[in-house]
Every structure is written in C-alpha cells, then in structure tokens.
C-alpha positions in Angstrom: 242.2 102.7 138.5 240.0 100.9 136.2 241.3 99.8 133.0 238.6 99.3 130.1 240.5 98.1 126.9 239.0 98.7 123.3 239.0 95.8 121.1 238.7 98.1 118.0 236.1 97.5 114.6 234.6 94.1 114.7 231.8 94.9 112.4 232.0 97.6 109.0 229.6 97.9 106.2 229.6 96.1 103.0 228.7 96.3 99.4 225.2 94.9 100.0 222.2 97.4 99.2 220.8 96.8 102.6 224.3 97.8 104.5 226.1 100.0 102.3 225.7 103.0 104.7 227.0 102.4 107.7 226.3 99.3 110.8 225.7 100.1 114.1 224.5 99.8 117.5 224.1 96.0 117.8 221.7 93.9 120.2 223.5 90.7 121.5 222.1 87.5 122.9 225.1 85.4 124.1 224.2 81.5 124.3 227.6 79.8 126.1 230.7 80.7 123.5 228.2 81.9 120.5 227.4 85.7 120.3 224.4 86.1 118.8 224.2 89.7 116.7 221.4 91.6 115.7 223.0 94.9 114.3 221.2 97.9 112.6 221.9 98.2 109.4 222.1 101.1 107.4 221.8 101.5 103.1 222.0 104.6 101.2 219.0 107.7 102.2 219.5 106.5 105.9 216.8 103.5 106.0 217.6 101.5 108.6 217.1 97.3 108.7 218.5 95.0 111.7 221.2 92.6 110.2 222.4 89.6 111.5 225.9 87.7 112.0 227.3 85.4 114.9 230.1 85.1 116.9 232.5 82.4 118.1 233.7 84.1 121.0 233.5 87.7 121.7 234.9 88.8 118.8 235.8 86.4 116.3 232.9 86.7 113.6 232.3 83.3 111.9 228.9 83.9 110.2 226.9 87.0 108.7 223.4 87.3 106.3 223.6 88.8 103.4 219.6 90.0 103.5 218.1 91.7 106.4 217.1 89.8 109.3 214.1 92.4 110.1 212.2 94.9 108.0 210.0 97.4 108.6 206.6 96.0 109.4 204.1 99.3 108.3 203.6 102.9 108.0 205.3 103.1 111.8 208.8 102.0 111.3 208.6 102.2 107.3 211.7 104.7 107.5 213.7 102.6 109.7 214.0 99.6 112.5 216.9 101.4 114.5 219.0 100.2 117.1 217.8 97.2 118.4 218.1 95.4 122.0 217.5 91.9 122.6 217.0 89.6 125.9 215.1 85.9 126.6 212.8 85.7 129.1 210.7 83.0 129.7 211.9 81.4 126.5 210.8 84.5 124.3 213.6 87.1 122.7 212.1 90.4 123.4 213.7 92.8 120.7 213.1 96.1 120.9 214.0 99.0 118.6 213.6 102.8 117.6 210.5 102.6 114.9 211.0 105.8 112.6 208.8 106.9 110.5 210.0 110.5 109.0 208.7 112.0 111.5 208.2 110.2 114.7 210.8 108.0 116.6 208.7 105.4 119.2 210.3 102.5 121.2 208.5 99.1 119.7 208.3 95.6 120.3 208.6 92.2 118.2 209.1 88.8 120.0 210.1 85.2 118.6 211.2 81.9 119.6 213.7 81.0 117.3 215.4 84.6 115.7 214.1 83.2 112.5 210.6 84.1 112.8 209.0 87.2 114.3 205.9 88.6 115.5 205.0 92.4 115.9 203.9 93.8 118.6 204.0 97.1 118.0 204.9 100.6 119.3 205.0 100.1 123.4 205.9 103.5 124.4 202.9 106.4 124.9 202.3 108.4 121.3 201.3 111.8 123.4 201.7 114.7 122.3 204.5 116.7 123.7 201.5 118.8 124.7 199.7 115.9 126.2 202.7 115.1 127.9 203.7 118.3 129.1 200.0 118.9 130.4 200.4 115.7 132.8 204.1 115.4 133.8 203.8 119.0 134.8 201.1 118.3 137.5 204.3 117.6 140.3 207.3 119.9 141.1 209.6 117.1 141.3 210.4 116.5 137.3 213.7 117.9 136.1 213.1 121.0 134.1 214.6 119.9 131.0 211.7 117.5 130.2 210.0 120.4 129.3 212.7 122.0 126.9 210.9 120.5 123.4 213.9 120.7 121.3 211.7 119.7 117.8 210.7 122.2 114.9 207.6 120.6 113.4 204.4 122.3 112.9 201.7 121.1 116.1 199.4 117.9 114.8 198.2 115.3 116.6 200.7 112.9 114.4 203.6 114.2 115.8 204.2 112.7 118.9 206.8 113.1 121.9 209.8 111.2 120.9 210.6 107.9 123.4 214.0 105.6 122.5 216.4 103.1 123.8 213.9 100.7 125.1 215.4 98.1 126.8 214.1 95.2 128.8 215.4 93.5 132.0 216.1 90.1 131.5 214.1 88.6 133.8 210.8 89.2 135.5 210.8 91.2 138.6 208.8 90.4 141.3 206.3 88.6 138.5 206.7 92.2 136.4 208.1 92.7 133.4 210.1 95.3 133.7 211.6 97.6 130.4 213.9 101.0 130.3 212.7 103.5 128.0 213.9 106.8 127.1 212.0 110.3 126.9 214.8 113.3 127.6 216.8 113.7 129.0 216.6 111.0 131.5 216.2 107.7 131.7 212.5 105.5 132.9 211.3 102.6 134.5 208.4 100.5 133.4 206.8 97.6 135.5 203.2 95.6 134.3 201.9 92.3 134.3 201.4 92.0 130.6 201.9 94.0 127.4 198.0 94.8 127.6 198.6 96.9 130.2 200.2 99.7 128.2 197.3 101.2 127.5 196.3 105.1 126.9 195.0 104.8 130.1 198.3 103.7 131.5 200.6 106.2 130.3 197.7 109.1 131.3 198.6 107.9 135.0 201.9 107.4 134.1 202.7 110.7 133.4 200.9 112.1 136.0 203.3 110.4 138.1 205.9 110.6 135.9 209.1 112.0 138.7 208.2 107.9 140.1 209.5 106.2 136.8 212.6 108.2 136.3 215.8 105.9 137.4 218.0 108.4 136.0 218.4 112.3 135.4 222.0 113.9 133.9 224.4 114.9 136.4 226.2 118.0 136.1 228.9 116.3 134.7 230.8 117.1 131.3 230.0 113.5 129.9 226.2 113.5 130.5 225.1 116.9 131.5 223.1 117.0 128.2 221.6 114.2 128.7 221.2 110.4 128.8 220.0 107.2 127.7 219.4 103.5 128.2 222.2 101.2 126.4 222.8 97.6 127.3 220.0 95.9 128.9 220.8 95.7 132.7 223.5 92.9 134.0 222.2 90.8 136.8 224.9 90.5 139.2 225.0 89.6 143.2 225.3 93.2 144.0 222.5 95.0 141.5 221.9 94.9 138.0 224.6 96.6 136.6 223.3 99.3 134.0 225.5 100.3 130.8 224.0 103.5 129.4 225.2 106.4 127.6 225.5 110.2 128.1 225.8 113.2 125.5 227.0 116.4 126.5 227.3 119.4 124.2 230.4 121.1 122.9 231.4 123.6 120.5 232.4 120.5 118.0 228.7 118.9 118.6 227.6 116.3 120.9 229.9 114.0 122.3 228.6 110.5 123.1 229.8 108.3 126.1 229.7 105.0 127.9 228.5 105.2 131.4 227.5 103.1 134.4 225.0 102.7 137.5 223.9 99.6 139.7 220.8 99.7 140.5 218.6 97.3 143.3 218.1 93.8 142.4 214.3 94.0 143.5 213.7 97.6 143.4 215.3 99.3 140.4 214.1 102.5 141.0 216.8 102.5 143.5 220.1 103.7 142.0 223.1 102.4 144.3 226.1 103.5 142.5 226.9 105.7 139.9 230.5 105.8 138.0 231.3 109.7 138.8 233.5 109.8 135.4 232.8 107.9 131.8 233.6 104.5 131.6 235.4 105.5 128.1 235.0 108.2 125.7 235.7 108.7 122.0 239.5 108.5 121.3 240.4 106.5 118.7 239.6 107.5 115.2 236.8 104.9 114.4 235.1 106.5 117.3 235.6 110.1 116.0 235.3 110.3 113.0 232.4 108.9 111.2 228.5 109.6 110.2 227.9 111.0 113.5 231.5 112.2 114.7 232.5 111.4 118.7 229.9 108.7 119.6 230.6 105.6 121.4 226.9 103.9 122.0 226.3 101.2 124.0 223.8 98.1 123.2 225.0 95.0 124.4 226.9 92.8 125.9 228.4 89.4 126.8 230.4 87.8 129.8 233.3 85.4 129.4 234.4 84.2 132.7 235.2 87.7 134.5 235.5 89.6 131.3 232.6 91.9 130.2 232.3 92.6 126.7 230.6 96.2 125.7 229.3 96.2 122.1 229.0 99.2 120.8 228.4 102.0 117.5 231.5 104.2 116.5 230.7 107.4 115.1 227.6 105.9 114.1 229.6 103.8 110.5 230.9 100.5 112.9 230.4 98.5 115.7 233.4 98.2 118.4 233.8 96.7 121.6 236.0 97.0 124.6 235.9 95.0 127.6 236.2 95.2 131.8 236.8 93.5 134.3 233.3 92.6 135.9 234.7 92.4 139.4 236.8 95.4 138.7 233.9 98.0 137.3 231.3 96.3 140.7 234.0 97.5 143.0 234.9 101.0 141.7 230.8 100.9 141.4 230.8 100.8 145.2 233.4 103.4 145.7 230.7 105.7 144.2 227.4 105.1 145.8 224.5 107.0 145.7 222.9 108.5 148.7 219.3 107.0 148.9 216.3 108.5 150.2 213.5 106.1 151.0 
C-alpha cells in the first residue's frame, strides 16, 4: 500500500497587512537543497499578493519577506494575484497565476530572470464568453456534458468572461512547444505553441472548436473527483511520464471536499494519459486541513525531490500551507498498477 506522510503547517499567516488573512497554495522552484517559495498571500477583504520565503531543505524555512513579492499589475488582477505556479525553462521562470478582478478569474502570465524583477505578460487564457464558448465547443459530440453546466449568477455582458484557472506549465519544451495546463470545468487542458504570440483570438476560436482534442483529463465517477478537477503541481519529468499532481473536488452535504490526485501522462505526447491513481493520494484529515477559510481542502501547487523523496506543497483549508511527502518510486509503481486503456 502506499504510504504518503504529512509533514504538517510549514507556513501560517502573520501580523503583516499584506498576510494577515490567511497563506496558501505556494509555487516552488527547488535549486539543489534551497526551496524557493512563492506563496499567495492573503490580507483582510480577501486581496490576494504572492509572498515569498526560502527553504533550506524541504521544510526547514530559513528566510521570508516581509512585503509582497508580486502585486497586482492593472485593472485585470487588481482584486488579486492567486495561486501561483512556477517552472524555468530556457533560463526564464514562467509564473503563472489566477488574475481576479471582482468579477473575472483568468490564468496569466509574468516571466523573470532573477525572481527579483518581473515582466507582465498578461492574461494567456481565451476571455470568451461562456456563450462564445459554448457556441464553439458544442460543435463536436465528444465534450463531457458538464462543460456546459455554467454554474455563475452574473447578469450576460461581454466583460464577464468564462472562468479558466490553475495554469500550469511543463518544464520543458516539448517537441520545440511550449506546452501549459489550464483549467476551464470541470476538466483539465492541454496547450501546445511555438510562442506566446500564438494565443491569439484566433487561436482559442479554433481551439474550441476542437476543444474534446485538448482535454487530458475529465472527472471520474469517483467520490474524490466526480465534481470535478484541476491542474496542481506542474508535471514531474520522470523515465516513465510526467507524473501529474492535480486535485479533485467532489460535493457533499458539508460542501466541497478537496483532494490530492495523480496521473502519468506520455513523455512526448501528453495528451496521452497512462495511469491514473483509482483512489486519492490523501484527503483532508487532520485539523489544519479541515478546518479553515475554506473547510476540507488539501490543494496542490508544487513540489520538490530529495533523493527518492517527493515533497507535495500544498494549501490547508485555504489559512496554511502543508506538505506531505512519497516515495517517488513507490507512487510510479502503484501508477502502473492503474493504467489507462488508450485509444489511438
């Protein structure tokens, strides 16, 4: 049986005006023994910053800002820079996070060198509609039904636009693409392009009308994700796939319930899902993780590798960040025990 063993709090809030709310869902960028950790940060009214603080070691925290690393750049994300997920490719961090607005909730994109200075590049998921969207993803039979459940009470205007989270990119290019994760329930999609230029309106038009192509992953009719899903860590490359830690939601009489999850997908194609844990990888269970802003929730971002030791960072009932850890070789194999018939 695989064992996962939580670690417990390695991050709570503090007095400062930026953090005084709650810290969560963290990106990590590991660089040999250091843990880099970009966190989102939380004050008072629910306006969301990234924070920042390193690690010596998985868990040992040895250094932490007391002002926000990131801000919100304009009217986009002038409500909050959630959730962030960071990788290095090429020599560039990619960070990515949930710009809010009020209203709107869009996957966007700032890059940098040296995590000291950034530069925007903007909202890199489609702002359709849900109309527009609905109108092309439609076109094909082969799109789960749920996409098409809209599940927000606004009035129509052509400002509010189809909500599209957890973007995460792959660490590496593949096949010379850059390939990102992105979110629009309840499943889970695939992105490849050359270049950022790419995602254009045009794009996403075609995009959409092809839209049962991109999706990697749909919920399973499984308690822990039957609701739905989303990307969480930004895919492991390992010799047998890139090993994917996402999370699912199912609903309950008590509310959602969040979970950690886990898929290997093909090292050159990964639109090709080779194994899929049948059962959570762990659940809410300790009181950090149940009781909180958000009650039950154990979300994913990052994590780190020391020797055959995988460390998951994650938010707890949306006030801390946790992490529990696996054996690597442990979770590949009881991957493999639970592959996923593939139709070419």
């Amino acid at each position: 049986m695989l064992k996962v063993k939580k670690q417990g709090v390695i991050l709570k809030r503090t007095r400062l005006s930026f953090e005084d709310d709650s810290v969560l869902n963290p990106a990590i960028m590991q660089d040999g023994n250091t843990i880099h950790m970009l966190y989102r940060a939380v004050r008072k009214g629910n306006y969301s910053t990234v924070g920042y603080c390193k690690l010596d070691g998985p868990l040992k925290v040895v250094e932490r800002n007391n002002t926000p690393l990131i801000i919100p750049f304009g009217n986009d994300d002038c409500k909050g820079v959630e959730d962030p997920r960071i990788v290095k490719i090429d020599g560039i961090y990619y960070i990515t996070y949930t710009a809010y607005n009020g209203i709107n909730a869009l996957g966007s994109l700032v890059t940098s060198t040296d995590l000291i200075t950034f530069e925007q590049k903007g909202i890199i998921v489609p702002m359709f509609t849900y109309d527009e969207f609905k109108r092309l993803a439609e076109c094909t039979n082969s799109v789960n039904v749920k996409y098409f459940r809209h599940d927000r009470h606004f009035e129509p205007s052509e400002h509010i636009y189809l909500w599209d989270k957890d973007v995460t990119f792959f660490p590496r290019r593949i096949n010379g693409k850059l390939a990102f994760l992105h979110r629009i329930k309840p499943g889970i999609q695939l992105v490849l392009i050359n270049n950022l230029e790419e995602l254009t309106k045009e794009f996403w038009s075609n995009y959409f009308l092809h839209f049962g192509e991109h999706i990697i992953l749909d919920p399973v009719g499984v308690n822990h994700e039957s609701g739905y899903i989303g990307a969480g860590a930004p895919p492991i490359e390992t010799e047998l796939g890139w090993l994917l830690i996402y999370h699912g939601v199912y609903d309950t009489s008590k509310g959602y319930i969040y979970s950690a999850a886990a898929a290997l997908l093909d090292i050159d194609d990964p639109t090709k899902v080779i194994a899929r844990l049948v059962n959570p990888l762990f659940i809410p269970e300790f009181d950090y993780e149940v009781n909180g802003i958000v009650n039950n929730v154990v979300f994913p971002t990052g994590t780190a590798l020391f020797e055959d030791t995988l460390y998951i960072y994650y938010g707890a009932a949306d006030k801390c960040i946790a992490c529990a850890s696996v054996s690597l070789k442990e979770l590949l194999k009881e991957l493999l025990l639970n592959k996923v018939d593939y139709e070419s």
